[in-house]
N, C-alpha and C positions, 0 to 999 in steps of 0.2 A: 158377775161381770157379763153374764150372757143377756142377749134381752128373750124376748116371746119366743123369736124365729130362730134362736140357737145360732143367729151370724155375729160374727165378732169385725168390732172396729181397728184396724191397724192398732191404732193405739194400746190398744185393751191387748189384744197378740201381744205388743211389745212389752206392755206391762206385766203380762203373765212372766214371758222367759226374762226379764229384768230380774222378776223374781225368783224363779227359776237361780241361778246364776247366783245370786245374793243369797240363796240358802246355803248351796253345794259351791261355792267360790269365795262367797266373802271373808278378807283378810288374807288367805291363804296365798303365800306365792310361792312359783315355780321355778326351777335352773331348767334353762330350754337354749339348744343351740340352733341356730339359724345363718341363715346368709342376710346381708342385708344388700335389699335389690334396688331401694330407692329411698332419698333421703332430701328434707325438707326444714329448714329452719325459719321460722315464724318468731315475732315477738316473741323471743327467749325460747319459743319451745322448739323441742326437735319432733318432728313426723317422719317414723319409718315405716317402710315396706318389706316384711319378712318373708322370707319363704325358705322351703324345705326343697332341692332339686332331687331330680332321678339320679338314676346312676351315672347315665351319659351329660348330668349338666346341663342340660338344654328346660326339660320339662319341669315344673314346678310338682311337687304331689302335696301342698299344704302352705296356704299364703296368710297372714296374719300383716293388720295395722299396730304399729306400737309408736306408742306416744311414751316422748323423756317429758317431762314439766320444768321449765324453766327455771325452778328451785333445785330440781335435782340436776340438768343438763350440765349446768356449769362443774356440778365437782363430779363425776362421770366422766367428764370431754377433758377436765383435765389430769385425769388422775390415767386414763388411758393412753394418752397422749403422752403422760411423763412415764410411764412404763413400756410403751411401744413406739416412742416414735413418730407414733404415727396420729393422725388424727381421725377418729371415727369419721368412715365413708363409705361408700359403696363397692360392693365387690369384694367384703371378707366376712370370713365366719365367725361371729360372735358369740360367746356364752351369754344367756341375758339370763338376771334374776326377774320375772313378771310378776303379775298379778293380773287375771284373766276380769274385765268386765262388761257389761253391757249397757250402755246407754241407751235408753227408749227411742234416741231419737237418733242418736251416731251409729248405733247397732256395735258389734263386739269391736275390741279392740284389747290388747296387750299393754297394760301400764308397766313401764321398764323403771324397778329398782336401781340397781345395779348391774354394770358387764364386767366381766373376769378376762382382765388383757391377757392375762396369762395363757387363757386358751385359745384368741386371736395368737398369738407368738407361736405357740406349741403348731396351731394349725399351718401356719406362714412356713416353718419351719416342713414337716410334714410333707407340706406340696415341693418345698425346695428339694427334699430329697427323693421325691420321686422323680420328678425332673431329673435327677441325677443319675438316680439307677435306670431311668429309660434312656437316657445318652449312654451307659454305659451299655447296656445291653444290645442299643445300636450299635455300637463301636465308633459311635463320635466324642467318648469325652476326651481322650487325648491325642488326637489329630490334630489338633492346631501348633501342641505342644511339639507333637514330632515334626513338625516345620523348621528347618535349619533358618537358623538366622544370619542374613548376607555379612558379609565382612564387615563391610560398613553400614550404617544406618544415618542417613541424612534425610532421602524424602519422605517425608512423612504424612500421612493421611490422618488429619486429622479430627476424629468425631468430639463437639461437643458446641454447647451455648456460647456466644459471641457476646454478650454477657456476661459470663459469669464467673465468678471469684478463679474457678479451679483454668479457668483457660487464660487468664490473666498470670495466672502462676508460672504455668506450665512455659510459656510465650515469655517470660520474663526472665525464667532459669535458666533456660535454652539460649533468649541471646544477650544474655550476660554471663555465659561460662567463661571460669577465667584460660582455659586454656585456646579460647578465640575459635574455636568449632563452627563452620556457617553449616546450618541447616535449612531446607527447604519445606517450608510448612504450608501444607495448604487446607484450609478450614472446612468442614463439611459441619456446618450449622444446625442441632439437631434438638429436639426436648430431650431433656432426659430425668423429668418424674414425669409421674399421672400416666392415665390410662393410656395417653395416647402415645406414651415414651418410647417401647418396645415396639412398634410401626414404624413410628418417626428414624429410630436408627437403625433398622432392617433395610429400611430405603436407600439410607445414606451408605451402609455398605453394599448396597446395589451400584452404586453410583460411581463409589470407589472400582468396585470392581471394572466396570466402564469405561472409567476414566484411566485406568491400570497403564494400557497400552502406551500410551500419551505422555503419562507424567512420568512413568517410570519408578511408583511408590516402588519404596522397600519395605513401610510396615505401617502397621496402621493404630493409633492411640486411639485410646476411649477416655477420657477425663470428665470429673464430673468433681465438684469443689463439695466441702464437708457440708452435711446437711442430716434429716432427722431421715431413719430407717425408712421409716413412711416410703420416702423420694425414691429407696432402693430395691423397690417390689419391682418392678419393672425389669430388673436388670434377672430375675427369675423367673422369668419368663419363656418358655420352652422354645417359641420358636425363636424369638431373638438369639439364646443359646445356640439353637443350633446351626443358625447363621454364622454366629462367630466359628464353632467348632471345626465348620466343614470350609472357613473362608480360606483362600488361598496364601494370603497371607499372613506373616504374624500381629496379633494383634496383643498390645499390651493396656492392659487397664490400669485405670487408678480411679477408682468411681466413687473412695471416701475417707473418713478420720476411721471413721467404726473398724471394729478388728472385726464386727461379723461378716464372712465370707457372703456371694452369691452365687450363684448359676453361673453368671457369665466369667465371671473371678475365676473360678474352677475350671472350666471348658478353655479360658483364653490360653495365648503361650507362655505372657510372665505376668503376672500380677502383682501392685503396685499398690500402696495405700492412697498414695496421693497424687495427684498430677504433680507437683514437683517432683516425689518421685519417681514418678515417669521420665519428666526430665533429664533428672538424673543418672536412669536408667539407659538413656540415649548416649549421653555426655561421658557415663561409665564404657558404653562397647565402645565409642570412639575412639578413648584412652586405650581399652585394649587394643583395639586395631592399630592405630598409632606406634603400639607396643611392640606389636608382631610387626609391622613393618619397620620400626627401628631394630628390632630383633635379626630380622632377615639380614640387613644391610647392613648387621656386624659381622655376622654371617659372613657376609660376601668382604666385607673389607678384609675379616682374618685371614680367608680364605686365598684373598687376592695379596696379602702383603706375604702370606706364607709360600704363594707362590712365585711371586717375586723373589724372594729369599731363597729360593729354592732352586729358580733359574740364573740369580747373582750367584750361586752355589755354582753353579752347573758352566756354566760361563767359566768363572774363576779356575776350574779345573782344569775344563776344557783349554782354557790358554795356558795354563802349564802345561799340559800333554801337548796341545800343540808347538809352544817352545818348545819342548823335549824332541819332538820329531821336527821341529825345522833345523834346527842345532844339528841333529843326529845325520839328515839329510843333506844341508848344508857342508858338512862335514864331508858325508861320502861324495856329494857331487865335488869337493873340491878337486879331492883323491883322482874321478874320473877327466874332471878339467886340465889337472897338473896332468896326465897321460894322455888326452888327449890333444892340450899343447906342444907338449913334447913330438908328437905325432906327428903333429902338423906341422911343429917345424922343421923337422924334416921332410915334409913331401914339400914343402914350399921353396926348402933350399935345393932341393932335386929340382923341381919344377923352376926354379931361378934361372939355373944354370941350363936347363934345356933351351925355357924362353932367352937367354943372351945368346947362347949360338944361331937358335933361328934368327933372331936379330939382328945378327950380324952378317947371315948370310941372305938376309932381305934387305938389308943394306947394303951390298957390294950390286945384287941384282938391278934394285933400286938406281943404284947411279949410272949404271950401264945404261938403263931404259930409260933415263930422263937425257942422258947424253944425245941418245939416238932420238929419242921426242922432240929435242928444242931442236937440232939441226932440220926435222921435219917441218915443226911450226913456222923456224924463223923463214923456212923458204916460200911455206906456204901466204905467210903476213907481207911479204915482200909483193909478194904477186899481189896477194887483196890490196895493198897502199897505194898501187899504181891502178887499180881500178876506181876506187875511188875517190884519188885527185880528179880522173876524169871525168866521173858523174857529178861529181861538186863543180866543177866549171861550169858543165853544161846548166846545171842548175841557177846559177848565181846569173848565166846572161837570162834564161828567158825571165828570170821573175826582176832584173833590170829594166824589161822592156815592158813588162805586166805594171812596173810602177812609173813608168813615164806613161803610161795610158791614165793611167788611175788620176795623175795628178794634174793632167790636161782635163780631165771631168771636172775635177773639184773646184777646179780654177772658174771653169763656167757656171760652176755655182756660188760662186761669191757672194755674198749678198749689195755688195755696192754694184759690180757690174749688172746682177741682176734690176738696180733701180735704175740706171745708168739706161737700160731697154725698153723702161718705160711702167714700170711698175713701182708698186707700192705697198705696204702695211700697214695696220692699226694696231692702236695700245689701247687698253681700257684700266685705268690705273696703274698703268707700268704694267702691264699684263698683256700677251699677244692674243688678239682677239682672232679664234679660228674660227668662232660659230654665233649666228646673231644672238642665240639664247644667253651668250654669256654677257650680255648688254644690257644695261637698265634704264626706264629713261631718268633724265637729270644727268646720268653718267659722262665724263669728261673725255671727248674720244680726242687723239693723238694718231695723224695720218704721218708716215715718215716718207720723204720724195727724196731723191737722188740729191737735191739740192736744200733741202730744210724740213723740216716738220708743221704742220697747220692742226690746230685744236679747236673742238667743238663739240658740242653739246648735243646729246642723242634726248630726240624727244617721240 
């Protein structure tokens, strides 16, 4: 392979370790667990990106290409897919069966037998419960739960796809309960598979929280309609977890059919298989609340008819004892009335007989003094009638003579003698004209003379 100069051609390199490789490799294949970091489907075949990370996640310490072949991809993708769920993709850890080789001219690569879903699940599972016991050792996994839940539950914040099967459910149970319950739904539109699911609804209860003030949520659903495990990674997702854990309000899930739990299921207040029953969940505290308020209010009606009852008691009594003591009273007041009419009638017949004597000796007085009065009066009246025949005389002549004056005046005011000296008046329609304003022209004036009248025409 070498030439004179002992330099070798790439080729010839390649060729040596091809062969290399096909000594110490060929046929031989390996169980090797990996991550898969990138992933590429071509004409049937699949191209993956493997690597081994550090401890922290971040750094790679061993990266490998693995090729599925087209013949094999299809019963792998689906035999993984009907045991997890999920469909082979990026971002979990797989068990692969390989076979290590080298192409002269692709250089190494991983040919993939077989993957074992059972160690994708096992893993899945694994990270779920570490997420778990580090909320716990936080002291967030049951904070949410210790969240009381309001009396009633109507507004409701609610996270999911506007789209999708499970919020179409939820929105339909809700307002078609038959007990006529209105509730206030407001949508916070969110993904909820793939990568970018546990982002998307971190945001959205950002938002809720936000919005808090305003709307005056009471609690907040998570819905998500039945689908394959795959879609449910997301909901294990630490920090999403611990969003719900530490959110202020209660949050209730229903994120699928599957009986297997999540993160978030675990950490939330009530957890729910399904968005209807979530729904249901809703429609169920109203009922109680309903309950407890119909409860109260028997409450208060026994309460209030027993003391009704109790005051018709008390009443009823009461007006016996009170008859008894009006009776009783009645009684003795008679007792002091008949004594003190008796009483009285004698100070009145005492007092009768004192007032007829003064009476009668105010009447003897009486007649003495009016005797002696009218002889005074009449003398006196005698004298006044002679005084004023006199002033009445004098009276009646001068105002005799005050009316021969008067009626010597009125005589020279005549109005015939007054025409009779030379004068005259006007009429304007039968109307005594005293002023020219009250004259129009065309008006018909009427002059009166001591001997006739003359008409004409004001212009």
């Amino acid at each position: 392979m070498e030439n004179d100069s002992g330099i070798l051609k790439l080729s010839q390199l390649s060729a040596i370790v091809a062969g290399v490789f096909q000594m110490h490799f060929s046929e031989e294949r390996f169980w090797v667990t990996a991550e898969i970091v990138g992933m590429k489907l071509s004409r049937g075949h699949c191209y993956l990106q493997l690597a081994e990370k550090d401890e922290n996640g971040a750094t790679p310490k061993a990266e490998f290409r693995g090729n599925i072949w087209s013949f094999q991809y299809e019963r792998i993708s689906q035999r993984f897919f009907r045991m997890t769920g999920s469909p082979l993709r990026e971002q979990i850890q797989v068990l692969l069966c390989v076979e290590v080789k080298y192409h002269e001219r692709y250089g190494l690569s991983l040919i993939v037998h077989d993957i074992d879903p059972a160690f994708t699940l096992g893993h899945l599972e694994l990270e779920k419960r570490k997420t778990i016991e580090k909320l716990k050792q936080e002291g967030l996994y049951d904070r949410n739960r210790e969240l009381e839940l309001p009396a009633g539950l109507q507004r409701i914040a609610l996270i999911s796809a506007e789209d999708s099967r499970g919020y179409e459910d939820f929105m339909n149970r809700l307002n078609t309960n038959p007990y006529g319950y209105a509730f206030d739904v407001t949508l916070y539109n969110s993904l909820l598979q793939g990568d970018l699911a546990a982002g998307s609804i971190i945001a959205q209860l950002q938002q809720i929280k936000t919005d808090r003030l305003l709307k005056g949520f009471d609690a907040v659903a998570l819905v998500r309609g039945g689908g394959a495990t795959s879609g449910m990674e997301c909901f294990n997702n630490y920090l999403l977890a611990e969003t719900i854990a530490t959110f202020s309000l209660p949050v209730i899930t229903g994120i699928g059919h599957h009986a297997d739990s999540n993160v978030c299921d675990e950490v939330a207040h009530t957890k729910r298989m399904t968005p209807t029953d979530v729904a249901n969940f809703f429609i169920e505290h109203q009922q109680e609340f309903e309950g407890t308020i119909l409860s109260y209010w028997e409450q208060v009606r026994d309460i209030a008819e027993q003391t009704v009852q109790d005051e018709n008691q008390f009443v009823k009594e009461a007006s016996i004892r009170l008859h008894q003591q009006v009776q009783r009273t009645v009684s003795r007041s008679g007792r002091q009335l008949d004594q003190a009419a008796f009483a009285l009638k004698h100070r009145m017949q005492k007092s009768l007989l004192e007032e007829q004597a003064t009476i009668r000796r105010l009447q003897e007085h009486l007649r003495k003094e009016s005797r002696l009065q009218t002889q005074l009066e009449r003398g006196y009246f005698d004298e006044q009638s002679d005084g004023l025949r006199r002033q009445t005389a004098a009276i009646l002549h001068r105002e005799e003579a005050g009316l021969d004056t008067t009626a010597s005046a009125v005589r020279l005011l005549d109005p015939e003698l007054v025409l009779r000296r030379g004068y005259s008046y006007s009429l304007v329609e039968g109307k005594l004209l005293s002023s020219i304003t009250d004259a129009r022209s065309g008006d018909t004036l009427t002059t009166v003379l001591k001997d006739g009248t003359i008409q004409s025409k004001i212009i």
